[in-house]
Every structure is written in structure tokens, then in C-alpha cells.
N, C-alpha and C positions, 0 to 999 in steps of 0.2 A: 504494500500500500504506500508506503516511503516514497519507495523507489518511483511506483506512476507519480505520487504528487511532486514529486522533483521533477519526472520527465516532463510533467504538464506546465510546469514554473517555466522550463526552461529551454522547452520546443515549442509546443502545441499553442497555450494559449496567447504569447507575441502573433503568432503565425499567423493563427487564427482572426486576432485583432487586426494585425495588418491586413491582411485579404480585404477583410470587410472594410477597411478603411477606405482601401482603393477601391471597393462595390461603392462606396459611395459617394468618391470624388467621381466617378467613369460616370454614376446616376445624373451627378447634379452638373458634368459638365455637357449630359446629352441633353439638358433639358436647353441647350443653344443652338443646336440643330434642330430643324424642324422636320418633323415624322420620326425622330429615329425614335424615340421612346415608343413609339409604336410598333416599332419591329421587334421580334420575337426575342431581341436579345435585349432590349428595354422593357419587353414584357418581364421577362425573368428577372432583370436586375430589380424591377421595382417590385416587385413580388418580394425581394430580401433586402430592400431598403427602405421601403415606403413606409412596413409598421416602426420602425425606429424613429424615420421621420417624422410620421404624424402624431407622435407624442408634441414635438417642438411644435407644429404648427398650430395644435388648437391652443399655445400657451401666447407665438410672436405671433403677432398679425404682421403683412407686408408693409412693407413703408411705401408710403402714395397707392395704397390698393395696387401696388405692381412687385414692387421689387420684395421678393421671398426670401431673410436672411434667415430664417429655421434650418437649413439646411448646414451652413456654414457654422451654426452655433451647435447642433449637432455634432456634428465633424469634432471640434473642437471638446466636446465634451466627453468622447468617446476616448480622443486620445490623450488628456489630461486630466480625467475624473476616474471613469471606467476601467482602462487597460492601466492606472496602477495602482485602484483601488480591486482587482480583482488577481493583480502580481501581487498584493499585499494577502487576499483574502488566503490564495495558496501556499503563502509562506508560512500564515498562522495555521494553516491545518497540519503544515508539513511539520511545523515546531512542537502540534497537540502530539501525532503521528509517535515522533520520534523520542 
């Protein structure tokens, strides 16, 4: 049990947070192209980014009814609140653990 919570400290869940980080810069920078987010690979990306998004959204409204910073504050959140409050969460189970 050690041993996964270390391997998960110290492969799996960076990994795993990076990917998704890039799922959602590739989401929020196709939403400047028009149509792609309707192509089957916009389908899918917002299939795995849209619920994490739409927490921020019903919280920011856009600025001038246009411009949507939910997304960016998002982003930001994941990788400065989340991925090292959840390298921290691993570290305490690895410490109960061992």
C-alpha cells in the first residue's frame, strides 16, 4: 500500500494533472476557432472539461456579457490549489501508511 501511495505521489497523479491541464488549455483555446468544438474531438474534450468548468461559470459571470474568464480562473486553480493540495493529501496518507 506504501509503495502505490508513493508511486501515485510521484508518477501518476502530476501526470494525470498535467494531461488534464493541457484538456483544458487545447478546450479553451478551440473555443477561437469556429466549428471546431463541434467536431468530434471538441465533442470529447468538452465532455472532460466542461463539468470542471461549469462549477466556475455559475460562480464568474463574463465581463461585458462577452468575455468568459471562468475558464482561465479555472486553469489557475487546478494548478495552484488542486495538484498541491492533492500532492499534499498523498503525502499525509503515505506518512499515516508508513
Amino acid at each position: 500500500m506504501a509503495e502505490f501511495l508513493l508511486q501515485l505521489h510521484n508518477v501518476y497523479l502530476p501526470w494525470l494533472l498535467q494531461i488534464y491541464s493541457w484538456i483544458l488549455i487545447i478546450y479553451i483555446l478551440m473555443s477561437w476557432v469556429p466549428n471546431v468544438r463541434e467536431s468530434q474531438i471538441g465533442i470529447i474534450l468538452g465532455k472532460i472539461a466542461e463539468p470542471y468548468l461549469s462549477v466556475f461559470r455559475r460562480f464568474i459571470p463574463p465581463i461585458g456579457g462577452m468575455l468568459d474568464i471562468s475558464p482561465i480562473v479555472a486553469f489557475f486553480v487546478l494548478n495552484y490549489l488542486v495538484a498541491p493540495g492533492a500532492l499534499y493529501l498523498v503525502e499525509l496518507l503515505y506518512g499515516l501508511v508508513v
